[in-house]
C-alpha positions in Angstrom: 37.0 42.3 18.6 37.1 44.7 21.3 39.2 43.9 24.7 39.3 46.4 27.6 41.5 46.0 30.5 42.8 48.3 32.7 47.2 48.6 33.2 48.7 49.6 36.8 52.5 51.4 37.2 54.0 47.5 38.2 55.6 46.4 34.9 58.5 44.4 33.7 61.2 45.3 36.0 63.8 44.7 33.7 62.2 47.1 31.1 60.8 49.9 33.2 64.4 49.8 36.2 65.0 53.4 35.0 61.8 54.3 36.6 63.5 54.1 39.7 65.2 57.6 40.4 68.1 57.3 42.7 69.4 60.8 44.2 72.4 58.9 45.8 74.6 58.9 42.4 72.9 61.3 40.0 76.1 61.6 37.6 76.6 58.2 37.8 73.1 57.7 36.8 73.3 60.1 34.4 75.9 59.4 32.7 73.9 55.8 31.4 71.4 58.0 30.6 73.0 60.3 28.2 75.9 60.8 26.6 78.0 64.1 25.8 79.3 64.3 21.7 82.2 66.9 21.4 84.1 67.3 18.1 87.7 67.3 17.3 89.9 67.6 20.8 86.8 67.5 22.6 86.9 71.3 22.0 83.3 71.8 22.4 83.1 70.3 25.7 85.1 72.8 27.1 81.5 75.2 26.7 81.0 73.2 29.5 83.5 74.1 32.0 83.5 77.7 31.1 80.4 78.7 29.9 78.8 82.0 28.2 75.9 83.0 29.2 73.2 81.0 27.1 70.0 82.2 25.4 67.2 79.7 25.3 64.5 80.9 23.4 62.6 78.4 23.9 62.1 74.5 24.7 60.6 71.8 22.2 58.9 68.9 23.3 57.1 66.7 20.5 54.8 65.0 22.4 53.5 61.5 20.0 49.5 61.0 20.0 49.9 57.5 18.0 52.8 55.2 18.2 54.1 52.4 15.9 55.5 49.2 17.7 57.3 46.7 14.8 59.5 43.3 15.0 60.2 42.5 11.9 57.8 43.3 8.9 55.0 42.9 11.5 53.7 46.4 13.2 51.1 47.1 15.9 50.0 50.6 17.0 48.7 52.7 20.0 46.3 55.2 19.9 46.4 58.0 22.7 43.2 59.4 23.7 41.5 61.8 26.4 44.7 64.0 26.4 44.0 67.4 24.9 46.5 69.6 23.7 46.1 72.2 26.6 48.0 69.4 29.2 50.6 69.1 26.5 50.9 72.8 26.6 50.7 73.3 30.7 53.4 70.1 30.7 55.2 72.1 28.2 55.1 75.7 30.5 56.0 73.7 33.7 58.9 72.0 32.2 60.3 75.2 30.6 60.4 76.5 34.2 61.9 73.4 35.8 64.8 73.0 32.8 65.7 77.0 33.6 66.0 76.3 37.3 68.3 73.5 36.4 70.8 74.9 34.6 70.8 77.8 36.6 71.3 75.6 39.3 74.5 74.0 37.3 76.0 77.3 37.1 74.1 78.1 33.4 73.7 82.0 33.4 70.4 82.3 31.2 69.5 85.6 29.3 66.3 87.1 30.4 64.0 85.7 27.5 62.0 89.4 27.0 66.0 90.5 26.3 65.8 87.7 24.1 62.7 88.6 22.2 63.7 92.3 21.9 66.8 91.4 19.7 66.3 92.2 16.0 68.3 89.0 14.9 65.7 86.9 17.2 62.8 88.6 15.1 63.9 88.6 12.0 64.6 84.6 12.5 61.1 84.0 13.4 59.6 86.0 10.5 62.1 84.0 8.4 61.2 80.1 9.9 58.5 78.3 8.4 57.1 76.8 11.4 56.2 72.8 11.3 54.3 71.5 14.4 52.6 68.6 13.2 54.2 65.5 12.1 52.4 62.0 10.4 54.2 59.4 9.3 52.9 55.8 8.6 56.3 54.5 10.0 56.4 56.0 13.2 52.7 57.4 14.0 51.9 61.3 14.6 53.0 63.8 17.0 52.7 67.7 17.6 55.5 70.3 19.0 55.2 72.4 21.8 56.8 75.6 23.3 56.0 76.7 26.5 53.5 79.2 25.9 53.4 78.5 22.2 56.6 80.5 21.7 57.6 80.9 18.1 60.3 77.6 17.6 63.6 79.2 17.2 66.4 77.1 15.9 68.9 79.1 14.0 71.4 77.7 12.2 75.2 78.5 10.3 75.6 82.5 9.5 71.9 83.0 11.5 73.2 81.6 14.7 76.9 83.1 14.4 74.9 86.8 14.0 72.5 86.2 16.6 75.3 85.2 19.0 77.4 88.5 18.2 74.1 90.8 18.7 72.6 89.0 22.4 76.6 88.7 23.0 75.5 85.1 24.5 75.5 81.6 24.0 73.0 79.8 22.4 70.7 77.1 24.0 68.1 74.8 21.7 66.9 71.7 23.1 64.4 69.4 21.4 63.2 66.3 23.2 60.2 63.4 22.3 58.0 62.5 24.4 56.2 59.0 23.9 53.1 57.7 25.8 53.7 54.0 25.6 56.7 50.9 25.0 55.5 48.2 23.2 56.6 44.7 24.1 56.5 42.3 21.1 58.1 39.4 21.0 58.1 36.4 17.8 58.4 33.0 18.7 58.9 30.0 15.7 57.6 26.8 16.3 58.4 23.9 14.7 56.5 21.0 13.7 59.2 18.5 12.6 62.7 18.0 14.6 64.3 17.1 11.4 62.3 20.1 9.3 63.8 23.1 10.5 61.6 24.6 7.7 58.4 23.1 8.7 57.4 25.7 11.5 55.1 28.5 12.5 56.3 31.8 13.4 53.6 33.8 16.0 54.3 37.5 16.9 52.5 38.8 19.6 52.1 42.9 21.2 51.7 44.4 24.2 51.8 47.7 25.7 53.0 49.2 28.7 51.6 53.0 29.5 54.7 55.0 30.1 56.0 58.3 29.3 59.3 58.0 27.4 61.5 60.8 26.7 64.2 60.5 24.4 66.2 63.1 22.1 65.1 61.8 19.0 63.4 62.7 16.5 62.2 59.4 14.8 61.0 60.3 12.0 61.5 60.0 8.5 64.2 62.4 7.1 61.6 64.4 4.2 59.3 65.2 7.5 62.3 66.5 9.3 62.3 70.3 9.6 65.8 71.5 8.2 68.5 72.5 10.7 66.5 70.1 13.9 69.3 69.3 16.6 68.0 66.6 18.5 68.8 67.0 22.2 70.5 69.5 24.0 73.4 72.1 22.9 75.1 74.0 24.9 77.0 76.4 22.1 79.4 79.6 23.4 79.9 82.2 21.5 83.5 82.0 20.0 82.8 77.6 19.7 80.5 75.1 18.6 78.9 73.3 21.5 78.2 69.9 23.1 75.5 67.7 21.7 73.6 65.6 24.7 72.0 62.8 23.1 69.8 59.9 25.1 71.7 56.5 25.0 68.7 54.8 27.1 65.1 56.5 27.0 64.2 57.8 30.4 60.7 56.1 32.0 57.6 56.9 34.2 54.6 54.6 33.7 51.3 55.7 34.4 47.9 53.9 35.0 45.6 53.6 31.7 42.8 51.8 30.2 44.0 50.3 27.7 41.2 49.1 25.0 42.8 46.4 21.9 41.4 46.6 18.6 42.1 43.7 17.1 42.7 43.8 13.1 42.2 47.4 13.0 44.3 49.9 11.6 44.6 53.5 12.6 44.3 56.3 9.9 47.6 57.5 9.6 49.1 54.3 8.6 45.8 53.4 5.8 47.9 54.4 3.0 51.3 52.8 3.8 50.6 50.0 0.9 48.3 46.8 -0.2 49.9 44.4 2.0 49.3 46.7 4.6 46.0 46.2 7.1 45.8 42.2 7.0 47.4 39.1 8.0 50.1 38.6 9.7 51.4 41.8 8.7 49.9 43.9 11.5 48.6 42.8 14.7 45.8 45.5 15.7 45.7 48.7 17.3 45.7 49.6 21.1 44.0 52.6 22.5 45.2 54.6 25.5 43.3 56.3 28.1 45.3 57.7 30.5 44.1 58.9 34.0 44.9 62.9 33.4 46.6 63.2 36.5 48.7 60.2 36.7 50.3 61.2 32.8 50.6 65.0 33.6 52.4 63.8 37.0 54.7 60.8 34.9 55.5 63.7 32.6 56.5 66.1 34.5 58.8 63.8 36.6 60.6 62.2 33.8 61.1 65.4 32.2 62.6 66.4 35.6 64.9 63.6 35.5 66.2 64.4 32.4 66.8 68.0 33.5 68.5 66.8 36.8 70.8 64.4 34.6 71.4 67.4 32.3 72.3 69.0 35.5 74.5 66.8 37.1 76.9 66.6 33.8 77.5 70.4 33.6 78.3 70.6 37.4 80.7 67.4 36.8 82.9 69.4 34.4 83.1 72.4 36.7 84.0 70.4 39.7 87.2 69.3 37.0 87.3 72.6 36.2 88.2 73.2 40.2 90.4 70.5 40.1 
């Protein structure tokens, strides 16, 4: 059974308040948004208040084309569709420029990236990385990775980083974010057929989705598909000390109008092979496909991506107004 009905930007406003951007209290806001790691002493958080000049090779954003929802042992999925890969890739680009303004903005001297790509440390990294852009799992859906212009994804790690460092005489920069198209809302409810039986009752699980971008700093998927050395988030690392990990603590919203199109019983390929019980009953509840209106996901992307970069923002300037102090 096919169902086609078409989802507007009002949702749950409960779920989606962080869709509201408030420019009265950014740190504040920010701070519920992210949170700063440090290690021992909180040692690394001082690459905050005086920092190096950073290299950022480049930005990673995996943007997910199908999505798992689950409660339970029960599962539901979202299929994205009508979004090539070149919007990803012009998202990508635009939000490369918009992050660099930011930190520059916080007080973030950046490295010129041609200066960045001259450096024979920087080359012989790329040679050396066994690139991975496309992820598929059955537990989470798929999802590619982007650079802005297709840069080469530079993530050095250990002895490579420290060696880099010493040769661009600079900080190093990675950030890696996900970016979502939907949040499912699924919710089980038990009913029981006897006041006395407690074990004489029904359980029903019912899905929904929401069209929404959703950017958060994880990776989310399983740790054999993982690409060795991955920081997910931000780090900010001088030269001489390791640096600050930003993490999401709360995923960061902007819904967008859809059609959304409900495949009842249907299963989408990625997740065919997960195992026998897999595909009927009450194990899965059907597959939703979403159609975005181009325009509305390429704007909802773009300004929750600028939301986290102005939260990102706001935390670096807050330890160089202590740093005043």
């Amino acid at each position: 059974m096919k169902n086609k009905l078409l989802i507007s930007t009002v949702f749950s406003s409960m779920l989606f308040a962080n869709s509201i951007y408030s420019q009265t209290d950014i740190l504040k806001e920010a701070k519920q948004y992210l949170s700063v790691q440090s290690g021992a002493q909180n040692v690394d958080k001082k690459a905050l208040k005086n920092p190096d000049p950073q290299a950022m090779a480049c930005v990673e954003l995996k943007f997910r084309s199908s999505s798992v929802g689950k409660i339970g042992t029960t599962s539901s999925y979202a299929i994205l569709e009508g979004i090539d890969s070149a919007l990803f890739q012009t998202i990508t680009n635009e939000f490369y420029v918009i992050f660099s303004e930011k930190l520059k903005g916080a007080g973030i001297t950046l490295v010129d990236l041609e200066k960045i790509k001259a450096t024979k440390k920087y080359k012989e990294i790329v040679a050396d990385t066994k690139e991975k852009r496309n992820y598929s799992s059955k537990e989470t859906g798929a999802a590619t990775i982007y650079t802005q212009n297709h840069d080469p994804i530079f993530a050095p790690t250990g002895m490579k980083l420290y060696k880099y460092q010493s040769e661009i005489e600079a900080g190093v920069t990675n950030l890696l974010l996900m970016v979502d198209f939907i949040e499912f809302d699924m919710t089980a409810k038990d009913v029981y057929h006897d006041f006395f039986d407690k074990s004489n009752k029904t359980s029903t699980v019912t899905a929904k989705v929401r069209p929404a971008i959703k950017i958060t700093s994880g990776w989310a998927e399983s740790s054999q598909e993982d690409k060795f050395g991955a920081v997910p988030g931000l780090t900010i690392v001088n030269k001489k000390m390791m640096g600050p990990l930003f993490s999401t603590t709360l995923p960061i919203y902007s819904p967008y109008e859809a059609e959304v199109t409900t495949h009842d019983g249907s299963v989408p390929e990625f997740a065919k092979n997960r195992s026998r019980l897999f595909g009927g009953g009450p194990m899965q509840l059907g597959t939703f496909v979403v159609k975005p209106n181009q325009e509305a996901f390429h704007k909802a992307a773009i300004e929750a991506l600028t939301r986290y970069a102005d939260y990102v923002a706001a935390i670096i300037k807050s330890y160089n107004e202590d740093k005043k102090k």
